[in-house]
N, CA, C and O atoms as a GROMACS GRO file, in nm:
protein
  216
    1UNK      N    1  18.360  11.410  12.249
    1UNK     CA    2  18.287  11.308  12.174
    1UNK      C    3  18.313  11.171  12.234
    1UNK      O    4  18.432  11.150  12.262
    2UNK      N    5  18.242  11.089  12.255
    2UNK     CA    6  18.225  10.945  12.298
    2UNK      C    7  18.285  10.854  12.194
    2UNK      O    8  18.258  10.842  12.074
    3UNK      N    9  18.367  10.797  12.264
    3UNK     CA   10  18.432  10.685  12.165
    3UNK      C   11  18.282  10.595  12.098
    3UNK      O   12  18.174  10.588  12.157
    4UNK      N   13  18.314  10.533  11.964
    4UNK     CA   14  18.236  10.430  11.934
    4UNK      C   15  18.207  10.308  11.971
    4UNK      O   16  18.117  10.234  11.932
    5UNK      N   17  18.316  10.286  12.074
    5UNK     CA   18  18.325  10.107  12.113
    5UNK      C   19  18.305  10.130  12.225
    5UNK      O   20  18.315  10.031  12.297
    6UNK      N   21  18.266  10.280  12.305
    6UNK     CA   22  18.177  10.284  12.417
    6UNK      C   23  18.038  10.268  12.408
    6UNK      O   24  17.956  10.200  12.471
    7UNK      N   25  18.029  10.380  12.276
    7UNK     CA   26  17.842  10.358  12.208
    7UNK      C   27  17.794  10.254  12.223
    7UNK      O   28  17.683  10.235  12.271
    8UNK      N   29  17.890  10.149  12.173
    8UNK     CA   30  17.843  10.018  12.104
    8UNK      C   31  17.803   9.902  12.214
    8UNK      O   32  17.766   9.792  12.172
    9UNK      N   33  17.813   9.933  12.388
    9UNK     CA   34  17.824   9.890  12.454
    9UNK      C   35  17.740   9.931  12.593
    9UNK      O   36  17.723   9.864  12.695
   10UNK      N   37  17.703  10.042  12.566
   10UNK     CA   38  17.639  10.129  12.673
   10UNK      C   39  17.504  10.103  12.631
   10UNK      O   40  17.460  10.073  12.520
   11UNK      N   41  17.439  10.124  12.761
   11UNK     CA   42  17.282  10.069  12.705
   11UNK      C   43  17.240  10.143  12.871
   11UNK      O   44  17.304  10.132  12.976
   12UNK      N   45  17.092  10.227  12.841
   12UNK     CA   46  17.022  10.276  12.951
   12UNK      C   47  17.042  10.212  13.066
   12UNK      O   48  17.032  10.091  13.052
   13UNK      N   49  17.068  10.247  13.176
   13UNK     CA   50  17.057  10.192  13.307
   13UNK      C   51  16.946  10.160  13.379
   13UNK      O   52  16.949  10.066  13.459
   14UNK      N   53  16.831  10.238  13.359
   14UNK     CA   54  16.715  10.170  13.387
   14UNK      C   55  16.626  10.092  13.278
   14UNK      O   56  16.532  10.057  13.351
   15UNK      N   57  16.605  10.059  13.194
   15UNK     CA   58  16.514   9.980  13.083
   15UNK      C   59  16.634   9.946  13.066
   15UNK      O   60  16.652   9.916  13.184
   16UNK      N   61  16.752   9.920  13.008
   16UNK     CA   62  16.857   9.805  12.927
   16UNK      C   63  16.861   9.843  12.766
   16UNK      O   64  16.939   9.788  12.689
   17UNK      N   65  16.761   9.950  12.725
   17UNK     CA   66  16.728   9.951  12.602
   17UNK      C   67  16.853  10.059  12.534
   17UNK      O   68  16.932  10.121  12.606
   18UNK      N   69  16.853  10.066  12.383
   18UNK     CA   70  16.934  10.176  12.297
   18UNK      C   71  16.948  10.270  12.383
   18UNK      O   72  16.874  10.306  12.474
   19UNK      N   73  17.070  10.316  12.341
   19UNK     CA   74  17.096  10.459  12.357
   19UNK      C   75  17.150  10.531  12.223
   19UNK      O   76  17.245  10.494  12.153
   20UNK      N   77  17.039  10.676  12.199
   20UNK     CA   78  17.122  10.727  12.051
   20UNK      C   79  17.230  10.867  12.128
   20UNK      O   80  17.192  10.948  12.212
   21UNK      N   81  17.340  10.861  12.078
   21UNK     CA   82  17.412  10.993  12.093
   21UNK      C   83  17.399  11.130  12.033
   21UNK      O   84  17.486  11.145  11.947
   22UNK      N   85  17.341  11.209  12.043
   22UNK     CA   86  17.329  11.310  12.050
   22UNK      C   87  17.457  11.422  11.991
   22UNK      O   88  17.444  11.535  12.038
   23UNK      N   89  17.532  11.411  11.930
   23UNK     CA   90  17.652  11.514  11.948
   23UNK      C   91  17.683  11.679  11.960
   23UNK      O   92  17.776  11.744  12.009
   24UNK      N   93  17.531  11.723  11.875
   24UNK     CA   94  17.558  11.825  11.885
   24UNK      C   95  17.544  11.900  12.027
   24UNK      O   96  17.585  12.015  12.047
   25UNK      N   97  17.463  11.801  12.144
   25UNK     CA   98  17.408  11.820  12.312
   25UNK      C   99  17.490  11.749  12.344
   25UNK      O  100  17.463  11.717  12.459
   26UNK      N  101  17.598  11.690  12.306
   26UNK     CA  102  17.675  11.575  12.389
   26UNK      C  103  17.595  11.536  12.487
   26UNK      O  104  17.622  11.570  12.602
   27UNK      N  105  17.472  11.450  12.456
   27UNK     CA  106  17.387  11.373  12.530
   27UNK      C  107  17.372  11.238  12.458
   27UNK      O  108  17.371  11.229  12.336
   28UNK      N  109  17.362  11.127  12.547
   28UNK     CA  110  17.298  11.017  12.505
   28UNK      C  111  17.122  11.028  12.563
   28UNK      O  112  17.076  11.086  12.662
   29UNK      N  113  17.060  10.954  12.466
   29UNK     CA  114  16.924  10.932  12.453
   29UNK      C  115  16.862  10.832  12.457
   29UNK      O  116  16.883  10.746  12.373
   30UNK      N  117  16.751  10.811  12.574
   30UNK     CA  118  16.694  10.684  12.593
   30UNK      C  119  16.522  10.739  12.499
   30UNK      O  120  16.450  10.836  12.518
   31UNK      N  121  16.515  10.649  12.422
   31UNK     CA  122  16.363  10.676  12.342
   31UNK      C  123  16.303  10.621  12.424
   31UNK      O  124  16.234  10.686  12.502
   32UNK      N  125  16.308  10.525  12.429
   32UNK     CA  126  16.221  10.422  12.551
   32UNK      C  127  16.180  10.490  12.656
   32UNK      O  128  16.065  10.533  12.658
   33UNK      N  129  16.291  10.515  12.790
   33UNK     CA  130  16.269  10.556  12.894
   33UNK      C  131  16.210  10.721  12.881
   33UNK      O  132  16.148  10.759  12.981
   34UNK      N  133  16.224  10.820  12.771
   34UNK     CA  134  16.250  10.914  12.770
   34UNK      C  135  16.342  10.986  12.861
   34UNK      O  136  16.293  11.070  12.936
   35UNK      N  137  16.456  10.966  12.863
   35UNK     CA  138  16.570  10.999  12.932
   35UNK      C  139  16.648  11.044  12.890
   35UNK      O  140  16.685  10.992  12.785
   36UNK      N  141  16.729  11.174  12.942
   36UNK     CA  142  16.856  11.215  12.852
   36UNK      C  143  17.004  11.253  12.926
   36UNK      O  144  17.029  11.364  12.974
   37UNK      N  145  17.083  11.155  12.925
   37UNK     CA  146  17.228  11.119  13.022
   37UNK      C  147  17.309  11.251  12.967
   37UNK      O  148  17.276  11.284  12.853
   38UNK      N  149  17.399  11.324  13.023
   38UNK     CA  150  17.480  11.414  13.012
   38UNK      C  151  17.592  11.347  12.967
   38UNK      O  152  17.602  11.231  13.007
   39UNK      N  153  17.684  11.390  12.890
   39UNK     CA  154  17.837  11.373  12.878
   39UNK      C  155  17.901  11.451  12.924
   39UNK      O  156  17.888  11.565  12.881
   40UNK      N  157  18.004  11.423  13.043
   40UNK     CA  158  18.084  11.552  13.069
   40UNK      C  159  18.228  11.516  13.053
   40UNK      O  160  18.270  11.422  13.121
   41UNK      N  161  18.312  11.580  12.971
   41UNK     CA  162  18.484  11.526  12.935
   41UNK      C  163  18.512  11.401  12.916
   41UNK      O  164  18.592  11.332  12.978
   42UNK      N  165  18.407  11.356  12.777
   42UNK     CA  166  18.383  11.242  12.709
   42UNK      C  167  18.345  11.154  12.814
   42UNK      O  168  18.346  11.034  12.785
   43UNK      N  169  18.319  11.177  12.902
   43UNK     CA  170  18.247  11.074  13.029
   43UNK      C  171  18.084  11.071  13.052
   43UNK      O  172  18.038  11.164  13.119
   44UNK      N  173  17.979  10.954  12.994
   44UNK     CA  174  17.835  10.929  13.012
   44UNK      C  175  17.857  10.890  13.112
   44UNK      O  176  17.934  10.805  13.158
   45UNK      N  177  17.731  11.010  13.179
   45UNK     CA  178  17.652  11.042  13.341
   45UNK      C  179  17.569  10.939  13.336
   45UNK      O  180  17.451  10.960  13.308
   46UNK      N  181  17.621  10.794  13.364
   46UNK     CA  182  17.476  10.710  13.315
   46UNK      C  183  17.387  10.703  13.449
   46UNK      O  184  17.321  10.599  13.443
   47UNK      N  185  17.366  10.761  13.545
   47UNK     CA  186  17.260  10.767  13.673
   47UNK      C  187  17.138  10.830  13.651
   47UNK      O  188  17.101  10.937  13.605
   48UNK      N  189  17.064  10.685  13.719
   48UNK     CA  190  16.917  10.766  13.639
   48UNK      C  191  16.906  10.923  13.738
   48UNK      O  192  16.898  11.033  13.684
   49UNK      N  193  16.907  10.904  13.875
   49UNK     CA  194  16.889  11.017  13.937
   49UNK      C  195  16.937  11.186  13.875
   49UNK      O  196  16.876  11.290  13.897
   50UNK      N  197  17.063  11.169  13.797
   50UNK     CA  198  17.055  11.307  13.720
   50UNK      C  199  17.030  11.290  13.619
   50UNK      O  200  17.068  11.389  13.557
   51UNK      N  201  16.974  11.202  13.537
   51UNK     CA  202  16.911  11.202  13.389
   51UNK      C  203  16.782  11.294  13.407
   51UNK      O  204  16.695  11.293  13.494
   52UNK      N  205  16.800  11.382  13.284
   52UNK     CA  206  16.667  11.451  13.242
   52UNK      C  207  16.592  11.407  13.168
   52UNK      O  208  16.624  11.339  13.070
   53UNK      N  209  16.469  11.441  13.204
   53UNK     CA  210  16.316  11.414  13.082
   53UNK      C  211  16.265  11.475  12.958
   53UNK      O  212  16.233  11.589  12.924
   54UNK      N  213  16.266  11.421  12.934
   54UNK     CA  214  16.190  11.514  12.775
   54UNK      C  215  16.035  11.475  12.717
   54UNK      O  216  15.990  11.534  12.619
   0.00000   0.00000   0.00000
């Protein structure tokens, strides 16, 4: 799980916009971009190049 005072600070890498966390996918979520960052061992994959689409 992602600390909160990381949440609170992390913001999409390409648009700048929200990110919602996801927990039960340990994914963060770009609505905007439609983008979806991986968490791997509480660590956000924030590169757009492996972000997936939805």
């Amino acid at each position: 799980m992602v600390q909160q005072e990381l949440l609170d600070i992390l913001a999409c890498p390409k648009c700048k916009g929200e990110l919602e966390y996801n927990e039960q996918n340990d994914t963060l979520i770009c609505n905007a971009c439609r983008l979806i960052y991986r968490v791997e061992d509480d660590i956000p994959i924030m590169l757009i190049d492996e972000a997936e689409s939805f």
